[in-house]
C-alpha positions in Angstrom: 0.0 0.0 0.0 1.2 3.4 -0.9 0.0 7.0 -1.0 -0.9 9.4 -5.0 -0.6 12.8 -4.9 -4.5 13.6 -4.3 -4.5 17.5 -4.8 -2.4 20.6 -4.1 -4.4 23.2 -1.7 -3.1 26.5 -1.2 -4.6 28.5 1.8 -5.0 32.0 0.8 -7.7 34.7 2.0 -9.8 34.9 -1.0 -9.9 31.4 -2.6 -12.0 33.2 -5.9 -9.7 35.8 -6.5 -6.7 33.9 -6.4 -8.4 31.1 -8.7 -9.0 33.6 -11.2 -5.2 33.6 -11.7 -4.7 30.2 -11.4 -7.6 29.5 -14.2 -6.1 31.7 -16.6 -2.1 30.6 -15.8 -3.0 26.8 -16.5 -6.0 27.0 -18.5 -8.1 25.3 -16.9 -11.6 25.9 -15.3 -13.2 25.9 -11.2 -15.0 22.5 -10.8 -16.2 23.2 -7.5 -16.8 26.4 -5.3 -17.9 26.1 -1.7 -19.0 28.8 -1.4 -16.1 30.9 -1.8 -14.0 29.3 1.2 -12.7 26.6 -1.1 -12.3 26.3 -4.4 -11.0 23.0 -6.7 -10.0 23.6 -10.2 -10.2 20.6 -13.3 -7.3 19.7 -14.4 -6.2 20.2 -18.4 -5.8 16.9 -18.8 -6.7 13.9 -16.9 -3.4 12.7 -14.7 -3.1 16.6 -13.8 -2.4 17.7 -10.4 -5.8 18.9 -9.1 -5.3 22.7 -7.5 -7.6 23.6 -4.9 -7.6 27.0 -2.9 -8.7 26.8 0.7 -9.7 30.2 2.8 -7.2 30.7 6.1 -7.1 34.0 8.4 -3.6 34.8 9.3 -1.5 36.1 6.4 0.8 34.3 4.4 4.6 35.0 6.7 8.2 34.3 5.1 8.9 32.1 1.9 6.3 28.8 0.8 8.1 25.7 1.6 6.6 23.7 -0.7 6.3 25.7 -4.5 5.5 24.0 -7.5 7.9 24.1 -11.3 6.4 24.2 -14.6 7.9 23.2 -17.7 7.3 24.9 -21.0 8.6 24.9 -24.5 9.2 28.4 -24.2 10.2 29.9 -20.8 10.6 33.1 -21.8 7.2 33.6 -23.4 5.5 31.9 -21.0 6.9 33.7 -18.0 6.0 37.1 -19.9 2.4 35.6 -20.0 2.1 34.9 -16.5 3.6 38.8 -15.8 0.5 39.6 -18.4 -1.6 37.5 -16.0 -0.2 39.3 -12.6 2.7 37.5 -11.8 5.8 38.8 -10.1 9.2 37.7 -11.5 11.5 36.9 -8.3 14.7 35.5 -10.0 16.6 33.8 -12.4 18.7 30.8 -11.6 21.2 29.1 -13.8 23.5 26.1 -13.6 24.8 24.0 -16.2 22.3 22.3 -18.6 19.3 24.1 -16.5 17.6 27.7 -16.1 14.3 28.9 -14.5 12.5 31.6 -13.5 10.9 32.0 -10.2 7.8 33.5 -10.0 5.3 34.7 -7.2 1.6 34.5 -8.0 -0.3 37.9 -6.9 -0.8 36.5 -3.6 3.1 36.2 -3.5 3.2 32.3 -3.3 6.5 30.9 -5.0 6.5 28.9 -8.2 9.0 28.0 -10.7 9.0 27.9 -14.8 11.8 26.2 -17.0 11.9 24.7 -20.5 10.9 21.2 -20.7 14.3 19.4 -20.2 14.9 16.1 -23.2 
């Protein structure tokens, strides 16, 4: 017996306006809304991670721990897209064979973007 990733949740303090981000960075749609304290979005495609947003009261203190990375054909285009979208660009890092982007989402949660690596 072992464990699948069931879903990523992301506490925030407005679940809806953070989705609306979220929807338009991976193209995807809100599947369920309680109400506005927790939001799950559908997946592009059917192995997907499932992205929920979940209401909290205290504010969001120091860096995420956890972040996700996205891989693209086309970093650079893509991470002007998600500025477009209200993204912050944080860094860039480089080492040899690899370079991302880091990214905060309006809410200032951490995430990553590199090119798809062969």
């Amino acid at each position: 017996m072992g464990i699948e990733l069931g879903m990523i949740t992301i506490d925030c303090a407005d679940p809806r306006g953070l989705a609306a981000f979220w929807t338009k960075a991976l193209g995807v749609e809100v599947d369920q809304d309680y109400d506005g304290e927790f939001l799950i979005l559908r997946p592009a495609v059917g192995s997907a991670p499932v992205f929920a947003f979940q209401r909290v009261p205290e504010e969001r203190a120091g860096k995420n721990r956890v972040h996700m990375d996205f891989g693209t054909d086309d970093m650079e285009k893509e991470v002007e897209r998600l500025i477009g979208l209200g993204a912050t660009k944080l860094d860039v890092h480089e080492m040899p064979g690899m370079t991302w982007t880091v990214l905060a989402d309006p809410v200032g949660n951490e995430f990553c973007v590199a090119t798809h690596q062969g």
